[in-house]
C-alpha positions as CSV (number, residue, x, y, z in Angstrom):
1,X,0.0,0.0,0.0
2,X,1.0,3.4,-0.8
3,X,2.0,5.7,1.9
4,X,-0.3,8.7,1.5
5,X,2.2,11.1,2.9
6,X,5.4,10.4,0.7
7,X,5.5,13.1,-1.7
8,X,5.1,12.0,-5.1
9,X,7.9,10.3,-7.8
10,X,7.4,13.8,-9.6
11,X,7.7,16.1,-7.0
12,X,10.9,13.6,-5.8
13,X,11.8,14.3,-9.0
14,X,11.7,18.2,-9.1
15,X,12.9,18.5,-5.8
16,X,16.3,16.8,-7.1
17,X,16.6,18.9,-10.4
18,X,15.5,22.6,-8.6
19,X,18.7,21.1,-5.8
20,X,21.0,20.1,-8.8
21,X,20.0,23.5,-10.2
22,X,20.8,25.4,-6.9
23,X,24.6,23.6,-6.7
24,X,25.4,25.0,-10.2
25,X,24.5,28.5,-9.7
26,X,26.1,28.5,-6.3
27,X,29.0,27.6,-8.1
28,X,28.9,30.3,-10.4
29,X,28.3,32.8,-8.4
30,X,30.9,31.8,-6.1
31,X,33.6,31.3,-9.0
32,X,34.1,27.8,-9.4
33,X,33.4,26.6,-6.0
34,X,30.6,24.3,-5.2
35,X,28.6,25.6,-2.3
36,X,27.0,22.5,-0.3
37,X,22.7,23.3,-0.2
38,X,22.0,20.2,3.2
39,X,24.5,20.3,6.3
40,X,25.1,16.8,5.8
41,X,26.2,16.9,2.5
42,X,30.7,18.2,2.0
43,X,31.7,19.7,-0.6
44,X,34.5,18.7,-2.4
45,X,37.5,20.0,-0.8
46,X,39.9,21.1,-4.1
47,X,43.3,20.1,-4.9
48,X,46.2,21.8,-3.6
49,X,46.7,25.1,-6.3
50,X,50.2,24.8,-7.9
51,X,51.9,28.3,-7.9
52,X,52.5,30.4,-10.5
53,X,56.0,29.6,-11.6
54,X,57.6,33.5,-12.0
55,X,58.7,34.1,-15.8
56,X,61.1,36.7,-16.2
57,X,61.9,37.3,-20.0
58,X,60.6,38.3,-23.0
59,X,56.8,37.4,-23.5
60,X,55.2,38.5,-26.9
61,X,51.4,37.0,-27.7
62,X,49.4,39.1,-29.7
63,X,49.7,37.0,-32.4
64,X,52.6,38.5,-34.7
65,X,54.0,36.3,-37.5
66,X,57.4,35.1,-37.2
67,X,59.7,33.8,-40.3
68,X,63.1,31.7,-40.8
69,X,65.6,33.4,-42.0
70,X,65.2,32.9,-45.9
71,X,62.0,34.0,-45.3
72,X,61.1,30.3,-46.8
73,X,58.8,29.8,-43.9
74,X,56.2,31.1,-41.3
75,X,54.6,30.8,-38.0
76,X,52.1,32.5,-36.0
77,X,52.5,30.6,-32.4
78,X,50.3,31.8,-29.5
79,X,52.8,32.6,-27.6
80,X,56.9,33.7,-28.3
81,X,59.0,34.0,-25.6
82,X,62.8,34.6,-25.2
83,X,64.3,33.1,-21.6
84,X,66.9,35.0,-19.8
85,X,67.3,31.8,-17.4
86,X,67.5,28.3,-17.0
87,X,64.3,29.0,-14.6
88,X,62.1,30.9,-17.0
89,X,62.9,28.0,-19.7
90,X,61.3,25.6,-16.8
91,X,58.2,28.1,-16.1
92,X,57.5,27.5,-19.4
93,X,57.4,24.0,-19.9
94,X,55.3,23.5,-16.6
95,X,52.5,26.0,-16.9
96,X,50.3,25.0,-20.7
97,X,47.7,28.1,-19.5
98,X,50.3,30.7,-20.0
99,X,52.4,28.8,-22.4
100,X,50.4,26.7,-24.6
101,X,51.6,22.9,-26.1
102,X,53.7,22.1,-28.0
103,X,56.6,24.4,-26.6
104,X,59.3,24.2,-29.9
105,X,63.1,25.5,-29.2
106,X,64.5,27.6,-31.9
107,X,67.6,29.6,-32.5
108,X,68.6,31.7,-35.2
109,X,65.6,30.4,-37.3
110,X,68.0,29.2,-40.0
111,X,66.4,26.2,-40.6
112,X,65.6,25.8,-44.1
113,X,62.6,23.1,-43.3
114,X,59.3,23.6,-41.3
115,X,60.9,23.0,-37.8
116,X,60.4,26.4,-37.2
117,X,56.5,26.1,-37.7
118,X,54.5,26.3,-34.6
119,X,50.9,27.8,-35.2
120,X,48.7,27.8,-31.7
121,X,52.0,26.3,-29.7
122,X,54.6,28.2,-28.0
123,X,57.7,29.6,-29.7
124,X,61.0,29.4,-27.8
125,X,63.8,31.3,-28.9
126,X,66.9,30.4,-26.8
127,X,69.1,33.8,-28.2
128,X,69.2,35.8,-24.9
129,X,71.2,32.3,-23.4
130,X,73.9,32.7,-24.9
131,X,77.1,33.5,-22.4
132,X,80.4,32.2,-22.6
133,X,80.9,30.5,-19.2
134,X,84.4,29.4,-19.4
135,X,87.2,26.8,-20.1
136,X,87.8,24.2,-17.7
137,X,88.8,20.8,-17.1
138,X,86.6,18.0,-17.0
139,X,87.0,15.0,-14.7
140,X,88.2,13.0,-17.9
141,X,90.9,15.7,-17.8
142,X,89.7,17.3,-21.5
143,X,89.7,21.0,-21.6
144,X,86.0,21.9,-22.4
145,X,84.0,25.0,-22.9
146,X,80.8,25.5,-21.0
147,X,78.7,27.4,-22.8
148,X,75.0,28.6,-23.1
149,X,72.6,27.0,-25.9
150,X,71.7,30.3,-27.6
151,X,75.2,31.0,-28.4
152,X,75.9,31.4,-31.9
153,X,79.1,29.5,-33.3
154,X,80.6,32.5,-34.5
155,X,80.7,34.0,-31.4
156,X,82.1,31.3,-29.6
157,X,84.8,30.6,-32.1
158,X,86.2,34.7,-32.1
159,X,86.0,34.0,-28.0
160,X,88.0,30.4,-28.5
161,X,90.4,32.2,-30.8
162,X,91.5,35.0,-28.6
163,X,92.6,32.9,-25.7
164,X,94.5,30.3,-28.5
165,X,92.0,27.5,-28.7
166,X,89.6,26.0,-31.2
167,X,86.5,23.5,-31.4
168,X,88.0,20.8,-34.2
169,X,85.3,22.0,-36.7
170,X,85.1,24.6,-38.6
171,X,81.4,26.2,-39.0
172,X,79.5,26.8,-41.9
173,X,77.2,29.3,-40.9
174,X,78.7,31.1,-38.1
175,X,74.4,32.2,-37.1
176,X,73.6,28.7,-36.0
177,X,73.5,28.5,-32.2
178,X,75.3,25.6,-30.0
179,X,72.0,24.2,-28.8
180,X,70.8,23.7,-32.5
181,X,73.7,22.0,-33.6
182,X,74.5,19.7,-30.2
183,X,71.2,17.7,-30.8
184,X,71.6,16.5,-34.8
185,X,74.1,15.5,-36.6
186,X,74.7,18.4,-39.5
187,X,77.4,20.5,-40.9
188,X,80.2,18.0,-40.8
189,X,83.4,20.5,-40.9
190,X,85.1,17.7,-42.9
191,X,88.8,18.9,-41.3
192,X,90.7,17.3,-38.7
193,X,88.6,15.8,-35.8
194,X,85.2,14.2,-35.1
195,X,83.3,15.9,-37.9
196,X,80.0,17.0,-36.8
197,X,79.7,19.6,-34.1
198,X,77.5,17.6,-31.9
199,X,80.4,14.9,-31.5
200,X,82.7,17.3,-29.7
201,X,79.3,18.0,-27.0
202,X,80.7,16.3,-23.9
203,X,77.8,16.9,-21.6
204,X,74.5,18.6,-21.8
205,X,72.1,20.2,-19.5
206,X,68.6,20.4,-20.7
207,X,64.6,20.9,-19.3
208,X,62.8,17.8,-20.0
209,X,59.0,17.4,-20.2
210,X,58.4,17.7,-16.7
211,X,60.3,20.7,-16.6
212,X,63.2,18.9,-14.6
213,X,67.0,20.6,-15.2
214,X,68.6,17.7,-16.6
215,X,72.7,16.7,-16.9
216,X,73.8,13.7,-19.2
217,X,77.7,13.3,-19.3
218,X,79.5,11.0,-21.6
219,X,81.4,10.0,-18.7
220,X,78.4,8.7,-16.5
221,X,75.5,9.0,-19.4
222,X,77.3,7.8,-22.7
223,X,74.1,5.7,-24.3
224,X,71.8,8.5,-23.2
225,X,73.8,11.1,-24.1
226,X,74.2,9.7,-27.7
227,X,70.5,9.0,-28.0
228,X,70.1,12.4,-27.2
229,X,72.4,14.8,-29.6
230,X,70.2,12.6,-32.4
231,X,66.9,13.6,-31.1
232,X,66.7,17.2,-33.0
233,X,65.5,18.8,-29.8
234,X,62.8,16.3,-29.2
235,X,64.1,15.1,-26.1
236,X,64.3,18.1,-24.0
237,X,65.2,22.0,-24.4
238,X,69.1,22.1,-24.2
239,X,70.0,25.5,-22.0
240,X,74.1,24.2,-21.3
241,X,76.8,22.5,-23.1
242,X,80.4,21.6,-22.5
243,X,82.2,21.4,-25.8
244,X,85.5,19.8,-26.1
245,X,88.3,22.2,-27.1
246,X,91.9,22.2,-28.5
247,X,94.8,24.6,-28.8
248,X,94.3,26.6,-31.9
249,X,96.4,24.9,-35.0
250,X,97.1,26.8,-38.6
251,X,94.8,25.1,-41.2
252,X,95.8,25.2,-45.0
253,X,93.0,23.9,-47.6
254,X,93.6,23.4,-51.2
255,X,90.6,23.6,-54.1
């Protein structure tokens, strides 16, 4: 037997949708944040808020169009942004609302191909890293150059050459940057030495996915390190390199 009192299936019924209702404009109004209607029923407590990671460096999204250098290609990414620091390169990797996906390195845009296309992603140009650190010794006891990613080879060579040393290759395009050319093999100097650029990189120091500052040495990391300087910068941002140097010799070439 029905009991006369219970309300009916259809007022049940309304009674849920007007208190459905209720929870979604409280959550409106209160900016996201569902309001519980009965004492007995929590609300959701939210997820710890990851902070803003500070950015310090050039930021640009208003949508301008950017273009390689032979002006062979062009891209309009969301977002381009120049890093003055290993920090603001990890501040972008980690935070997709400000800096949207995919985040592309580039250097001197000399590229020839479409790797400098990004349309929608974020754009970023590694030319404001680019200090000479210095000459040391490495714990193999090699004389190296550390030395920023956004670097251009012509640069570093003039700073080599005034203190009587050398990289064994000899560049073609003195615009290309050291982090472009330490993750392909390309522009084989074809004189004395290793060949390609990228074999004389000795260590790197690049932000991976997670935005983690990462170190691979040839001395601890030689697999991962070689899988690596083939990846064309698909296997992290490099921001650091140590480079293998040499005393400065005379060269003569015959045509």
């Amino acid at each position: 037997m029905l009991d006369a009192t219970a309300p009916s299936r259809r007022a049940v019924l309304r009674a849920a949708v007007a208190a459905v209702a209720g929870v979604a404009t409280a959550a409106a109004v209160s900016g996201g944040q569902v309001l519980a209607t009965e004492p007995d029923v929590a609300a959701p407590s939210p997820g710890p808020v990851p902070a803003r990671v500070p950015y310090q460096g050039l930021l640009e999204n208003e949508g301008h169009t950017y273009q390689s250098w032979g002006l062979t290609h062009e891209t309009r990414p969301a977002v381009y942004v120049e890093p003055i620091s290993y920090a603001d390169v990890q501040a972008v990797v980690v935070d997709p609302i400000r800096f949207p996906s995919p985040v592309s390195p580039v250097g001197s845009m000399l590229s020839v191909t479409r790797t400098v296309v990004n349309d929608g992603g974020t754009l970023l140009c590694t030319l404001k890293l680019d200090e000479i650190l210095g000459v040391e010794t490495d714990a193999a006891g090699r004389s190296v150059v550390r030395v920023q990613a956004g670097c251009r080879l012509k640069k570093l060579h003039l700073w080599l050459q005034s203190r009587g040393l050398e990289i064994p290759y000899q560049a073609e395009i003195g615009d290309a940057t050291v982090g472009s050319m330490a993750a392909g093999d390309t522009k084989d100097s074809s004189l004395e030495g290793p060949g390609y650029f990228s074999a004389g990189v000795v260590t790197v120091t690049y932000v991976d996915e997670q935005g983690t500052l990462v170190t691979l040495s040839d001395l601890v990391d030689d697999k991962a390190l070689a899988e690596f300087k083939c990846s064309y910068g698909l296997s992290g941002i490099i921001v650091e390199c140590l480079v293998e140097v040499r005393s400065a010799r005379l060269c003569r070439s015959r045509f």
